[in-house]
N, C-alpha and C positions, 0 to 999 in steps of 0.2 A: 504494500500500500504506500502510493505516493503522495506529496504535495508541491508546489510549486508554489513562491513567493517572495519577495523582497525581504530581507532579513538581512540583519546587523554586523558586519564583518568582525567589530568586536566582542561576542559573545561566543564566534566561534573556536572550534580548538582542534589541531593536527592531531591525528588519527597519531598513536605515541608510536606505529610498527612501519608509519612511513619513513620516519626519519631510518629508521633502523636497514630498509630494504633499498631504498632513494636518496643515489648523492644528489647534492645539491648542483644546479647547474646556473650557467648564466641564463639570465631572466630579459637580459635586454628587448630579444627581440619583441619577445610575449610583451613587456613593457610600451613596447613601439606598437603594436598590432592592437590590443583591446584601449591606446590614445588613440587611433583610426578610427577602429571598427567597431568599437564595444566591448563589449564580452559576447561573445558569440554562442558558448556551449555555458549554461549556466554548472555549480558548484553542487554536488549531490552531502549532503548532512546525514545525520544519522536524527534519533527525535531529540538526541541528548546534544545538540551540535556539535557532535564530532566529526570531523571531515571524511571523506570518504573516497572524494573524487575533486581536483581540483587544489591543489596544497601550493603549487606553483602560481597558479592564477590569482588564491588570494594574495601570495606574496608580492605581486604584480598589482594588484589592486591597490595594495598598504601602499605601495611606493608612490602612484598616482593619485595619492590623499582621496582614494576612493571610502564611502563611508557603509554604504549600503548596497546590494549584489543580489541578482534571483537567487536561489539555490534550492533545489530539491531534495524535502523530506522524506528517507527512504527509509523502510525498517526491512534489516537482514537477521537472516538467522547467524551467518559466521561474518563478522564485522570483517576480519583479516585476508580470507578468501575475497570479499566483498571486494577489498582496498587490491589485490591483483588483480582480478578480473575487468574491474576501473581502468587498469594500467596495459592493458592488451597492448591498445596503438601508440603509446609513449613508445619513444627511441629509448633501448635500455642495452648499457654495459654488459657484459658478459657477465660480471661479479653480482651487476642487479639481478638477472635472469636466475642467478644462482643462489640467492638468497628470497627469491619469490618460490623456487623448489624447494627448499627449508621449510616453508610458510603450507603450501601444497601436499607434499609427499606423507606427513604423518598420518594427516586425514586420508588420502584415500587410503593409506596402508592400513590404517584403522577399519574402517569400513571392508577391503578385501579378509583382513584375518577375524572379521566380524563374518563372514559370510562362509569364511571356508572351516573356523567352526560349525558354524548352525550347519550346515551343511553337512558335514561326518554325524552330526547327532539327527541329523532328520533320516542320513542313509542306514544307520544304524536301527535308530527305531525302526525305521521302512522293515529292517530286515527281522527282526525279530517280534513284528506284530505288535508294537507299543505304539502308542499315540503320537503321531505327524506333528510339531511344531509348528508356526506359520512362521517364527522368526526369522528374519535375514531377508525375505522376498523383496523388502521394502526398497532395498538398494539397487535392484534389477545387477547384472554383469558387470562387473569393477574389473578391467586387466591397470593395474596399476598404471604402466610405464605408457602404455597407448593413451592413459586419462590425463594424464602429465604433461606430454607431448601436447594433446589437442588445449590445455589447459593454458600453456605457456606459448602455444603458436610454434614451437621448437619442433614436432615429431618426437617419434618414439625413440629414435637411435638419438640422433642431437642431445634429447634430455640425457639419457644415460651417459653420453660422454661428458657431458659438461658437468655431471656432479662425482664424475670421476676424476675429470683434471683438477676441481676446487677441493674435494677431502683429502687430494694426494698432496696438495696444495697445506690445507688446514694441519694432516697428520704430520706435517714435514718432508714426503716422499722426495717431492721437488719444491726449490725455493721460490716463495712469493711471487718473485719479478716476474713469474711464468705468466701470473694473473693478471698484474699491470703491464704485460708484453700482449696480453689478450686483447684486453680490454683498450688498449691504442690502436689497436690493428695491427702490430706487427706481425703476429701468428695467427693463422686460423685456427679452427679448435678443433680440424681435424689433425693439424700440426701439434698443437696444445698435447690432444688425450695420444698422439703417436710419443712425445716426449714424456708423457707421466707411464709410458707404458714399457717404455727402454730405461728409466730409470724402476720400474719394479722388479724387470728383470736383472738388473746389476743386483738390486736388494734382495732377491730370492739365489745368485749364485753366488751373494756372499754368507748368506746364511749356510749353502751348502757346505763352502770350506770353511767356517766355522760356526758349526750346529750350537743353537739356543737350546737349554732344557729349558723344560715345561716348567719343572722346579724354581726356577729365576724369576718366575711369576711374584709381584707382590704378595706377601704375607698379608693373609687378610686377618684383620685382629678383635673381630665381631666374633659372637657363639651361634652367629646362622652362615653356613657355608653352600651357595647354591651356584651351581654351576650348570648351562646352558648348552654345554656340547662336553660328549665323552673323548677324554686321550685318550686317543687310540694307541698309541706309543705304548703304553703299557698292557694292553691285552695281548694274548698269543695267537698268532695270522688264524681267524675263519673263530674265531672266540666269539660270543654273540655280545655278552656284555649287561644281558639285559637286566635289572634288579637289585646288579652287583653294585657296589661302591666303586667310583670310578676312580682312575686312578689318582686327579689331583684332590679327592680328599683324604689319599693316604702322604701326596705331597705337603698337603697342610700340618697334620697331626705332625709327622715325623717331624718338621720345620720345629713344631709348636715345642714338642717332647726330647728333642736329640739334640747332640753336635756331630758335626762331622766325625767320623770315626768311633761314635757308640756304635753300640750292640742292640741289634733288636730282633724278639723273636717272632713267629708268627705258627702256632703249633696247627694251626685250623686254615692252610696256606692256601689250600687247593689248586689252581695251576700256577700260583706261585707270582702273583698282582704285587706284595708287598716287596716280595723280594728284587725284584726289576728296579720298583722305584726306589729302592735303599741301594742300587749300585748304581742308579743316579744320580743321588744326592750324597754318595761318597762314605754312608754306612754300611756296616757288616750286618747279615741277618741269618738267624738261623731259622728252616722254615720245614716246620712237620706238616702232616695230616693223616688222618685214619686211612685214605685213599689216596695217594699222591694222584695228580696229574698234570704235574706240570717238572719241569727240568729241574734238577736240583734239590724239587721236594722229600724231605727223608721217612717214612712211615712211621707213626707211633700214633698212639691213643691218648689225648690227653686226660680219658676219663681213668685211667689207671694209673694214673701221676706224673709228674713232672716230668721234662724231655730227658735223655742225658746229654744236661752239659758240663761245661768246665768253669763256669761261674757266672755273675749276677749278670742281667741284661736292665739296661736304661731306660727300654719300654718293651714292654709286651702286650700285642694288639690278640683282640680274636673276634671274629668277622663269624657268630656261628648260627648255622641255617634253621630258620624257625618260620610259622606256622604253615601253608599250604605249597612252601619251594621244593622243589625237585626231590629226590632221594636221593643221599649221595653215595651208600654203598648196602651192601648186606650183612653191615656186622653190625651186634646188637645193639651195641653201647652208642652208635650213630644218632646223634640226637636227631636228624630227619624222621626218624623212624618211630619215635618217641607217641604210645598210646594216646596220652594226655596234656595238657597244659603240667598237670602235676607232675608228673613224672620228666619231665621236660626240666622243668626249673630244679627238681631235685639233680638230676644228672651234671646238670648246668652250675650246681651251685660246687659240685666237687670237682668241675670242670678249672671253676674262677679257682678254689681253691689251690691246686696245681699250677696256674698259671703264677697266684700272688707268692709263692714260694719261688718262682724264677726270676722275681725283682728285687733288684740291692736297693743301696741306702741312696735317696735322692733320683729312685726311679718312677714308672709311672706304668700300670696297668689301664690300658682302652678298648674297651667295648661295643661292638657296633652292631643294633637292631634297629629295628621296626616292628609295626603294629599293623597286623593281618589283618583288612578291610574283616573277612569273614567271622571276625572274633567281634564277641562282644565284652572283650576288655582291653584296658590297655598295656599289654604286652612289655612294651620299649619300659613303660614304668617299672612293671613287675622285676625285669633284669636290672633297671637302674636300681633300685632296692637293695639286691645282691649285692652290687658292684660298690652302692653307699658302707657298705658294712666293712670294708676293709678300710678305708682309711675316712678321716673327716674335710679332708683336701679332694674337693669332689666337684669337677665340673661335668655339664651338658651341653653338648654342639648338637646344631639342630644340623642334618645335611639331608634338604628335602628331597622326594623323588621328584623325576620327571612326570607329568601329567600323563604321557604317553605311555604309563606302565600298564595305566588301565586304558580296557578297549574301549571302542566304541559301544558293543551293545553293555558293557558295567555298565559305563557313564549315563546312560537311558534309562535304565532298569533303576538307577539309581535317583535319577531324576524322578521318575516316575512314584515311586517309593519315597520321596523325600527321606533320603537314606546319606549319609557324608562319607565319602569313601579316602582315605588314610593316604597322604602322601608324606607321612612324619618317617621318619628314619631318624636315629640318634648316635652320639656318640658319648661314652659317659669313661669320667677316665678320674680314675683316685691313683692316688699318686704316694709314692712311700718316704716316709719324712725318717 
């Protein structure tokens, strides 16, 4: 809904994301053309006068001691989009282009992973006979990059490259001047994104002759550990990965609990996760399990006591598999195998105890569960309890799952049920004073 009317050029106020998106330019001629002609295109407000369209012109107007101006009262839903879509046929910079993709890009990426949600959950229900959603239709077909393109006037490819030469640009890839080499004309931007793309590759064959570990990552120093993609670095080739603790949250712990050159055991190793990222980070591990299957791993039980070692370790982790995971072998004492929650924690509790006998003085015992959507208790507590008992120096890291452990028909069923399905996973770690 619109208006049109004569209104007050002092009451009005720049939109605060123009300044932000729009250098400032010489105004002269604008200055020289609405002394001629008028103003021609009037100045579009918001109902709160906020500018919208027109920032230049009023500036032009201020100058010609102009007092009063048409401008049109516009109400939008995205005041921001509103202020680029204004600016279509403005002459804009390379760098303006690329901070109006800034302004653009999150919204529709919003909206597409708004869609390709609801989408798995309507396919899902579809498929299991649960009740259809209407959610998500409202948006019709989002292809992000094609909506950017028709958005900014730029196409599909253009937009991709030019927000590939400015983040190569922002991250440091290539130095600034590449942007003000743009933005003058010296380079075209297929010249631009050809140089941001020879200097990624000089950065990718200098990583090769000197490999970054994973481990150099920032120390993160919060008790919630969430991580968005699994190293793969640390699984064994055709490893699936799924459920497991991925590797940088045994890079954290270890970070947290070790120096270089301790000693850490891991008696419940299974293909042997910990032991990889401790000869990355420069520790010694010693690494059992009831079932080896991984290089290295040496056989023992720890429900029949301690490993044999030759003395105290710094930390000792145990990662051990509870309520609906796989089976991991056929021997009795297998807590997979375990009749009951009771019998579970009883095994488990003679488990920790052999473990806290392989910790010396100023070491640290950690624990890592979760809590089986299918239980109705919480589990991760029950073992934190255990693990409280041995010492009074007791922390909890929270390291959640990925969303994606559950399917698509849980997620339904679950919905449908007003039911909350468990993405907690913990780590709980007392430590020997």
């Amino acid at each position: 809904m619109e208006s049109l009317k004569r209104i007050r050029l002092s009451t009005l106020k720049p939109h605060p994301m123009n300044a932000k998106i729009y250098t400032d330019r010489d105004i002269a001629d604008l200055v020289e053309s609405i002394s001629t002609h008028g103003l021609l295109e009037p100045l579009v407000v918001t109902p709160g006068r906020v500018i919208l369209s027109g920032h230049r012109r009023l500036t032009a107007l201020q100058a010609l001691g102009v007092k009063m101006a048409m401008a049109r009262t516009l109400r939008v839903g995205d005041e921001e989009l509103a202020l680029v879509e204004f600016n279509r046929s403005r002459i804009r910079t390379w760098s303006e282009r690329y901070r109006e993709l800034q302004v653009i890009l999150p919204r529709l990426r919003s909206i597409a992973d708004e869609r390709r949600s609801d989408g798995a959950r309507r396919g899902a229900a579809k498929r299991h006979g649960l009740p259809v959603t209407k959610v998500g239709h409202r948006h019709g077909r989002c292809r992000v990059y094609e909506e950017v393109g028709k958005i900014s006037g730029l196409g599909r490819e253009s937009a991709r490259k030019l927000l590939r030469v400015f983040e190569a640009i922002d991250d440091g890839v290539v130095p600034s001047k590449l942007g003000e080499r743009l933005d003058a004309g010296e380079f075209s931007l297929n010249r631009a994104y050809t140089e941001v793309q020879r200097a990624i590759g000089k950065e990718k064959s200098a990583q090769k002759e000197n490999p970054k570990s994973e481990s150099s990552l920032t120390f993160d120093p919060f008790d919630i550990w969430s991580f968005h993609k699994r190293a793969k670095k640390y699984d064994l080739p055709g490893e699936n990965g799924a459920g497991s603790p991925p590797g940088q949250m045994w890079v954290q712990l270890i970070e947290l609990l070790t120096e270089p050159g301790d000693v850490v055991m891991d008696p419940m190793a299974g293909t042997g996760t910990v032991a990889r990222v401790c000869s990355d980070l420069g520790r010694q591990c010693l690494a059992f399990d009831i079932e080896p299957r991984g290089p290295g791993v040496l056989r023992h039980d720890l429900y029949k006591g301690p490993p044999p070692i030759d003395s105290k370790v710094k930390l000792a982790v145990l990662d051990p598999p509870y309520g609906s995971q796989m089976l991991y072998s056929r021997r009795k004492n297998d807590l997979s195998r375990c009749p009951s929650i009771e019998v579970y924690l009883e095994r488990l509790s003679k488990c920790l105890s052999s473990l806290w006998a392989c910790v010396g003085a100023g070491g640290s015992m950690a624990v890592v569960v979760g809590s089986d959507s299918d239980q109705d208790f919480d589990l991760s507590w029950e073992v934190g309890k255990l693990v409280q008992q041995y010492s009074k120096s007791f922390q909890r890291i929270w390291v959640p799952y990925s969303p994606q452990l559950h399917p698509g028909h849980r997620v339904s069923r679950a919905q449908n049920d007003k039911r909350l399905l468990s993405l907690k996973r913990e780590v709980f770690v007392a430590k020997y004073k």
